[in-house]
mmCIF file of the C-alpha atoms, coordinates in Angstrom:
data_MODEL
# 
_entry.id   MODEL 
# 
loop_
_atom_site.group_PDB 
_atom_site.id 
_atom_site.type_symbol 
_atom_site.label_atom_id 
_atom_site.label_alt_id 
_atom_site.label_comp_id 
_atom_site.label_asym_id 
_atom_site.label_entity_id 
_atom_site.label_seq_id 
_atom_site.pdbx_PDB_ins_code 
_atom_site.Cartn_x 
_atom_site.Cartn_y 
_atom_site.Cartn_z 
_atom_site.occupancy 
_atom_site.B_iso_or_equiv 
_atom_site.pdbx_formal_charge 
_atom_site.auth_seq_id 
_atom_site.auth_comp_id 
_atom_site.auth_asym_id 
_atom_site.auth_atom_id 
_atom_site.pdbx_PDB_model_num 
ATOM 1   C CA . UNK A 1 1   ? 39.854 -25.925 -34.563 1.00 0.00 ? 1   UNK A CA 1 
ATOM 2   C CA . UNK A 1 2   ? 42.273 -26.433 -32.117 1.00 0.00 ? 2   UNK A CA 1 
ATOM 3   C CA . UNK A 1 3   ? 43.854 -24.793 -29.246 1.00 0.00 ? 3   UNK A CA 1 
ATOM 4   C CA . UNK A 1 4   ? 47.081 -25.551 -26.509 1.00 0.00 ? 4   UNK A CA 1 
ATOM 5   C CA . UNK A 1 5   ? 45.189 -27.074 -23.749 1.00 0.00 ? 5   UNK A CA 1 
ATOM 6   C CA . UNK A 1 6   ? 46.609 -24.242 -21.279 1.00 0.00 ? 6   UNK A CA 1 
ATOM 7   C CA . UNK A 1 7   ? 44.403 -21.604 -23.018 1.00 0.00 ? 7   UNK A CA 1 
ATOM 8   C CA . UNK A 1 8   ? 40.786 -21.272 -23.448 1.00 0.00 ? 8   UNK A CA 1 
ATOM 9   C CA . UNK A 1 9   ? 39.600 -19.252 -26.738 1.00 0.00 ? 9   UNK A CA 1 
ATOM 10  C CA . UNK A 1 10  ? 35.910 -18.153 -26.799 1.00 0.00 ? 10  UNK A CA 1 
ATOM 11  C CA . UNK A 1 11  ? 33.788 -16.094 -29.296 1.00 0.00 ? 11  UNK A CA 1 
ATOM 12  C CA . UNK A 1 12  ? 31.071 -13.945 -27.335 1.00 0.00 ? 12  UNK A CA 1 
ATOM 13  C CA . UNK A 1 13  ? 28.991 -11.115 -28.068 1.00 0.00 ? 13  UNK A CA 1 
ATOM 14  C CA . UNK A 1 14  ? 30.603 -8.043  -25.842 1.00 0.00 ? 14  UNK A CA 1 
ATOM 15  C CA . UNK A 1 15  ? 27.373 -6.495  -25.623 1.00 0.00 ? 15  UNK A CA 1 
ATOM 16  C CA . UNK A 1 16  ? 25.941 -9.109  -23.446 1.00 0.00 ? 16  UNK A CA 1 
ATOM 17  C CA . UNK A 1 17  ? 26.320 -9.308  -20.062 1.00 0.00 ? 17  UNK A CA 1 
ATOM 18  C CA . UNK A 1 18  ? 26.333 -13.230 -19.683 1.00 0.00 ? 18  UNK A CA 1 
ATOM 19  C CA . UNK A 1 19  ? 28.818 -13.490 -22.775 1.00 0.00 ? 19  UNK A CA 1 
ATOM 20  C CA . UNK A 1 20  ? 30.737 -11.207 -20.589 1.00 0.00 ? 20  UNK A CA 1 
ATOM 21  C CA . UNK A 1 21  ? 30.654 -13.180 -17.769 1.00 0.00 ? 21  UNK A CA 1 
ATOM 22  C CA . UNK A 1 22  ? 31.356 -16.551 -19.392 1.00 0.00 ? 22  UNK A CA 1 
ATOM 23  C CA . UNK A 1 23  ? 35.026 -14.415 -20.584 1.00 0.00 ? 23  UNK A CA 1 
ATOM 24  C CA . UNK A 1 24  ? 35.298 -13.471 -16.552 1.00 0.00 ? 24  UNK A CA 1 
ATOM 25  C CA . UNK A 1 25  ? 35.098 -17.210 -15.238 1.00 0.00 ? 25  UNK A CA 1 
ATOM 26  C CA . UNK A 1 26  ? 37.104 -18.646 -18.130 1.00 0.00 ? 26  UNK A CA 1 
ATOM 27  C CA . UNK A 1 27  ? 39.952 -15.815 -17.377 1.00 0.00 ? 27  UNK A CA 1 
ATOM 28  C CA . UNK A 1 28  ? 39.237 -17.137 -13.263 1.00 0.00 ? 28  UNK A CA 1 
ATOM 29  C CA . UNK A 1 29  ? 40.137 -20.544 -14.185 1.00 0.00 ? 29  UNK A CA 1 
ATOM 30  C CA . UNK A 1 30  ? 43.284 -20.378 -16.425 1.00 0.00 ? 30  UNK A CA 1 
ATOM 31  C CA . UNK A 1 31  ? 45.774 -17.562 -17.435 1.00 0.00 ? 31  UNK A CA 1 
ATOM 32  C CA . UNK A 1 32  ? 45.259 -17.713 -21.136 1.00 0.00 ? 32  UNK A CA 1 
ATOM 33  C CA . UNK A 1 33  ? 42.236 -16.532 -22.292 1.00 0.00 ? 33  UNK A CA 1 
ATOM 34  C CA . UNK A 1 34  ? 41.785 -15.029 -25.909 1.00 0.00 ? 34  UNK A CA 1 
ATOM 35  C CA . UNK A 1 35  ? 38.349 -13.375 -26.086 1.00 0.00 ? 35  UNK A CA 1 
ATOM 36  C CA . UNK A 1 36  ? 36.828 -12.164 -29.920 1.00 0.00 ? 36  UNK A CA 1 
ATOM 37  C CA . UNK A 1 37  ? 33.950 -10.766 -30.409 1.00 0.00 ? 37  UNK A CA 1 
ATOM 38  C CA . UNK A 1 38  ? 31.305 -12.460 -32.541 1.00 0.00 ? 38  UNK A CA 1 
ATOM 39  C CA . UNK A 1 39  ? 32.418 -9.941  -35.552 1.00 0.00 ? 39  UNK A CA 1 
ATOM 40  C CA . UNK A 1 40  ? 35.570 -11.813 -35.476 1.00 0.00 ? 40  UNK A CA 1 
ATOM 41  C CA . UNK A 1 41  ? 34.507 -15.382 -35.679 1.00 0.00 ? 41  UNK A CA 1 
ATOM 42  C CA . UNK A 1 42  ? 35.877 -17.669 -37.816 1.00 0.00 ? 42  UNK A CA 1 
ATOM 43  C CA . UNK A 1 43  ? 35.502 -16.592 -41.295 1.00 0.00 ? 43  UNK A CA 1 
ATOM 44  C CA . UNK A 1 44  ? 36.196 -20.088 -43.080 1.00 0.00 ? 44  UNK A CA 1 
ATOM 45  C CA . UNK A 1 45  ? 33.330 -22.240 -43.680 1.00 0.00 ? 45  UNK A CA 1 
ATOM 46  C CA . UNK A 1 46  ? 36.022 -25.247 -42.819 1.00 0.00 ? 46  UNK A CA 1 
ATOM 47  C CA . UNK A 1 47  ? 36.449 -23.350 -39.155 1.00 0.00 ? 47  UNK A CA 1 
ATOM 48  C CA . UNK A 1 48  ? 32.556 -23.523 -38.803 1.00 0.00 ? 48  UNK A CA 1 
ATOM 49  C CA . UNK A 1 49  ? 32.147 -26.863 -39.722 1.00 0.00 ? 49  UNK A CA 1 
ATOM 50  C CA . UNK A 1 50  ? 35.159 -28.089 -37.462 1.00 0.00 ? 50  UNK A CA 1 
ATOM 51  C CA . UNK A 1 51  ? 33.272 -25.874 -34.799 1.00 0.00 ? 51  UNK A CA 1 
ATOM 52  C CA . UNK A 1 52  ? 29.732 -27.721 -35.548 1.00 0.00 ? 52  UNK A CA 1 
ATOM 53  C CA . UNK A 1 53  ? 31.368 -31.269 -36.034 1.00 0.00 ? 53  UNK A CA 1 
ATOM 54  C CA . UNK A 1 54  ? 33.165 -30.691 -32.173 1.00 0.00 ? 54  UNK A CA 1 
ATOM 55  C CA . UNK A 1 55  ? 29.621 -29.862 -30.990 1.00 0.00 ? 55  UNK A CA 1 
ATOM 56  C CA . UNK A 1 56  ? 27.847 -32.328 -32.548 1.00 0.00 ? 56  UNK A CA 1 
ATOM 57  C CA . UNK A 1 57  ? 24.920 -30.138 -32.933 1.00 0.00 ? 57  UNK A CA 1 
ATOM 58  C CA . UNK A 1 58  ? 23.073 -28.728 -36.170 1.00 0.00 ? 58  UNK A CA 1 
ATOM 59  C CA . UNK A 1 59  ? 24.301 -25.255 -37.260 1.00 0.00 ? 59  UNK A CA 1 
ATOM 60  C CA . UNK A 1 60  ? 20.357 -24.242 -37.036 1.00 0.00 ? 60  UNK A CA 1 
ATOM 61  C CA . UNK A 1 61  ? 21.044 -25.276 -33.222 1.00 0.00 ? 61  UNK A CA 1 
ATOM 62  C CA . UNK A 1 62  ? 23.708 -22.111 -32.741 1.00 0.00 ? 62  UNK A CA 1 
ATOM 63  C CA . UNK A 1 63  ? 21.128 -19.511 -33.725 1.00 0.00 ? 63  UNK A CA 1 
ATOM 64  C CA . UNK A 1 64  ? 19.113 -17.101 -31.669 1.00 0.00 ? 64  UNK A CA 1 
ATOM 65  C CA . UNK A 1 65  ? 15.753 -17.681 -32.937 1.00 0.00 ? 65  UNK A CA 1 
ATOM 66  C CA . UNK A 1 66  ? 14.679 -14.294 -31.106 1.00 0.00 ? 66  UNK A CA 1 
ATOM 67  C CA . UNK A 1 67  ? 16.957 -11.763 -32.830 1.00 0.00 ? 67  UNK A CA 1 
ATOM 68  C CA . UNK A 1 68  ? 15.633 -9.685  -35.154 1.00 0.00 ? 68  UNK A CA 1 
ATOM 69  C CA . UNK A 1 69  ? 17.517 -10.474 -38.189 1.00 0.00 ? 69  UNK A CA 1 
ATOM 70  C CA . UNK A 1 70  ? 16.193 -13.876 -37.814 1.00 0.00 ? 70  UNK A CA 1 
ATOM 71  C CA . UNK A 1 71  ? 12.968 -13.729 -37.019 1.00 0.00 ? 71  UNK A CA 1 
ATOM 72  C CA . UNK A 1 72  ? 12.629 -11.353 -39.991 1.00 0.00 ? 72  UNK A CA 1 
ATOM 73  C CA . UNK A 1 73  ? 14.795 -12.871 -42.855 1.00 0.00 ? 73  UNK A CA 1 
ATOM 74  C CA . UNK A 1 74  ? 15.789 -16.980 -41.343 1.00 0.00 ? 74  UNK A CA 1 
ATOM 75  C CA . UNK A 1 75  ? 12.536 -17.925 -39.802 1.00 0.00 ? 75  UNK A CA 1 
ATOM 76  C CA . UNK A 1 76  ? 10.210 -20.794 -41.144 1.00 0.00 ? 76  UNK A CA 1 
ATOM 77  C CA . UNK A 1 77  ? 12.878 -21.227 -43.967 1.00 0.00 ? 77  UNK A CA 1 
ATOM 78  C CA . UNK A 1 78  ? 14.932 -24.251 -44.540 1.00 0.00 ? 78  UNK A CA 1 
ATOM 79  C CA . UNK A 1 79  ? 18.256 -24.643 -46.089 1.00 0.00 ? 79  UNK A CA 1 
ATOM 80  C CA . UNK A 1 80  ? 20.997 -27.511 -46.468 1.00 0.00 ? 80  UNK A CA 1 
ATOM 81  C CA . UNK A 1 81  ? 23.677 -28.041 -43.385 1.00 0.00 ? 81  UNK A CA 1 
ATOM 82  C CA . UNK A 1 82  ? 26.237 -26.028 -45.382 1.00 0.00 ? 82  UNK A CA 1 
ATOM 83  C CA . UNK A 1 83  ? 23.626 -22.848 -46.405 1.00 0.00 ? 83  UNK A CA 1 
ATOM 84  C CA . UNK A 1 84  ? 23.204 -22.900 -42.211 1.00 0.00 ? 84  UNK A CA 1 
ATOM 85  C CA . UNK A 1 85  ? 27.063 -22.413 -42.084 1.00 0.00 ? 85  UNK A CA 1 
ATOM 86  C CA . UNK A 1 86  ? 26.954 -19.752 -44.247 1.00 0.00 ? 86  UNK A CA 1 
ATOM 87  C CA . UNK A 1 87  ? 24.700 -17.695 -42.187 1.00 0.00 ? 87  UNK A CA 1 
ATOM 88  C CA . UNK A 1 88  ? 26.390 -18.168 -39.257 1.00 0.00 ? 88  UNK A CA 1 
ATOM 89  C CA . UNK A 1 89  ? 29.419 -16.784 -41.119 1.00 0.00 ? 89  UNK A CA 1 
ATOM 90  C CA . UNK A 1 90  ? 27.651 -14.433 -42.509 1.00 0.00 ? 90  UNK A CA 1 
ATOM 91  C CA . UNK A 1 91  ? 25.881 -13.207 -39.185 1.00 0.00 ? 91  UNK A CA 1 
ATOM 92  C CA . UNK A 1 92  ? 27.349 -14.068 -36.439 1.00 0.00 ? 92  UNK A CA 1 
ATOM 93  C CA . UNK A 1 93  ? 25.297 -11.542 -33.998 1.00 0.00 ? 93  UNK A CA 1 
ATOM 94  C CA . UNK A 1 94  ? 22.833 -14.878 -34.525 1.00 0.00 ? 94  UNK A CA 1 
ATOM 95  C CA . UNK A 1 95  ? 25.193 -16.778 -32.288 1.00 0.00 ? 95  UNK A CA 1 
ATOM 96  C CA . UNK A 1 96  ? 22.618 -17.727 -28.772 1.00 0.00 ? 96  UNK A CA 1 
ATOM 97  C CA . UNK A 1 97  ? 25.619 -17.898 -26.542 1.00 0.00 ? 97  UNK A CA 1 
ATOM 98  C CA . UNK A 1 98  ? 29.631 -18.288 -26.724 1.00 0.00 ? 98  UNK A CA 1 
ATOM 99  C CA . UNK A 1 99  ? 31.395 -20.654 -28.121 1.00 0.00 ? 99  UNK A CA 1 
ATOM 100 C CA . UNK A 1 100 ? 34.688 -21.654 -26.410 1.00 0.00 ? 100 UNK A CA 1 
ATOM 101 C CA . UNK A 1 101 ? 37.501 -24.011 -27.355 1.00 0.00 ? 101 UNK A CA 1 
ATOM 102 C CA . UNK A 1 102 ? 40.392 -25.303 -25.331 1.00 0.00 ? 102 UNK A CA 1 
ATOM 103 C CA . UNK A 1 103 ? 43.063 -27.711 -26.547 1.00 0.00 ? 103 UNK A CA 1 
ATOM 104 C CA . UNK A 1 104 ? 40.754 -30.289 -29.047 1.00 0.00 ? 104 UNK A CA 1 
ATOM 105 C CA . UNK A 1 105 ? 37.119 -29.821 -26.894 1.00 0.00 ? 105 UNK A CA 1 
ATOM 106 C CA . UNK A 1 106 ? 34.470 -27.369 -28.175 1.00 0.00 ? 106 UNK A CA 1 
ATOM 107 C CA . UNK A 1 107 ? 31.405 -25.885 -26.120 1.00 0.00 ? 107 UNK A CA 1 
ATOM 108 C CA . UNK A 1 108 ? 28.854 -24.029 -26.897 1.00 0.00 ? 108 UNK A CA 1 
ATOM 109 C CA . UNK A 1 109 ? 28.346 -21.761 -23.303 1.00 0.00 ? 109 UNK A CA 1 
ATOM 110 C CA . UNK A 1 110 ? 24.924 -21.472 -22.418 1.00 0.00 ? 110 UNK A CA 1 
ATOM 111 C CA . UNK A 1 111 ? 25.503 -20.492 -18.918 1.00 0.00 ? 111 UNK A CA 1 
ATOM 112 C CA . UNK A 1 112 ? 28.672 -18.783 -17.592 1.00 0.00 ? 112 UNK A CA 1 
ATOM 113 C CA . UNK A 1 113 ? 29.290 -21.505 -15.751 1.00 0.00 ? 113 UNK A CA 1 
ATOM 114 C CA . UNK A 1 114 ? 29.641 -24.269 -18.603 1.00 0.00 ? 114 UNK A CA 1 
ATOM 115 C CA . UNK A 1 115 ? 33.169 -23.192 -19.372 1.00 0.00 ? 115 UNK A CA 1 
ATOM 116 C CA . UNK A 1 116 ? 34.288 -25.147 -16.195 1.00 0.00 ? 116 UNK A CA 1 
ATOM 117 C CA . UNK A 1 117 ? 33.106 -28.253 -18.607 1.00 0.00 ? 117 UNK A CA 1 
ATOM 118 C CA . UNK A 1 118 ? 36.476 -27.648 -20.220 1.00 0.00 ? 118 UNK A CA 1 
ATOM 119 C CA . UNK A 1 119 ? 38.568 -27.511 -17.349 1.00 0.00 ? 119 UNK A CA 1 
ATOM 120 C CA . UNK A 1 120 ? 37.233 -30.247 -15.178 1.00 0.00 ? 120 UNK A CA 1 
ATOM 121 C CA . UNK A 1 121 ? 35.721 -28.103 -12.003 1.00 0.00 ? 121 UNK A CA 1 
ATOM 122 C CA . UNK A 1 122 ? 32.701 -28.764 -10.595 1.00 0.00 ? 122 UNK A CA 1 
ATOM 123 C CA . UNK A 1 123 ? 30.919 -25.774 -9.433  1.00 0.00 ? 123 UNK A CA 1 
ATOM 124 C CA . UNK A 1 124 ? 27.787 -25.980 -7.490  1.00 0.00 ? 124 UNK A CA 1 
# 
């Protein structure tokens, strides 16, 4: 996954207010901002694994152990690295906080703050 390096793309969860907030600073620091809601993440399992490869981080890592659907249907279950990219693109309301992508970098925004990590300001 790759976007021009003057726009930042994220997927976020609208209903939350830190999601929300992550969209506001990214649209403070450059122009271009394309915003999609977690219902329109990537659909191919080659866009996830692009996604989780950039991250460096186990699909299992994405997840929001506290929602619902997991905690009732995911937890205390195992599967192989691809069956975890199939339930985050099959549920991606499991996502724990945006993802955004500028140019070739990838971030996974646990704070609204992180998406200055893709556009080099340091904010205290």
């Amino acid at each position: 996954m790759k976007t021009h390096v003057r726009e930042i793309l994220i997927y976020y969860n609208p209903q939350s207010s830190l999601d929300r907030k992550t969209v506001a600073y990214a649209q403070s620091v450059v122009s271009h901002v394309k915003a999609y809601s977690f219902e329109k993440n990537p659909s191919t399992s080659s866009s996830w694994q692009m996604i989780i490869k950039s991250l460096n981080r186990h699909p299992k890592e994405l997840m929001n152990k506290a929602h619902p659907y997991y905690q009732e249907h995911i937890r205390g279950r195992e599967f192989s690295r691809e069956s975890w990219i199939n339930v985050l693109q099959k549920n991606p309301q499991l996502l724990r906080a945006p993802i955004a992508v500028r140019g070739n970098r990838v971030i996974l925004c646990e704070s609204p703050t992180d998406i200055y990590k893709l556009v080099g300001v340091t904010r205290n």
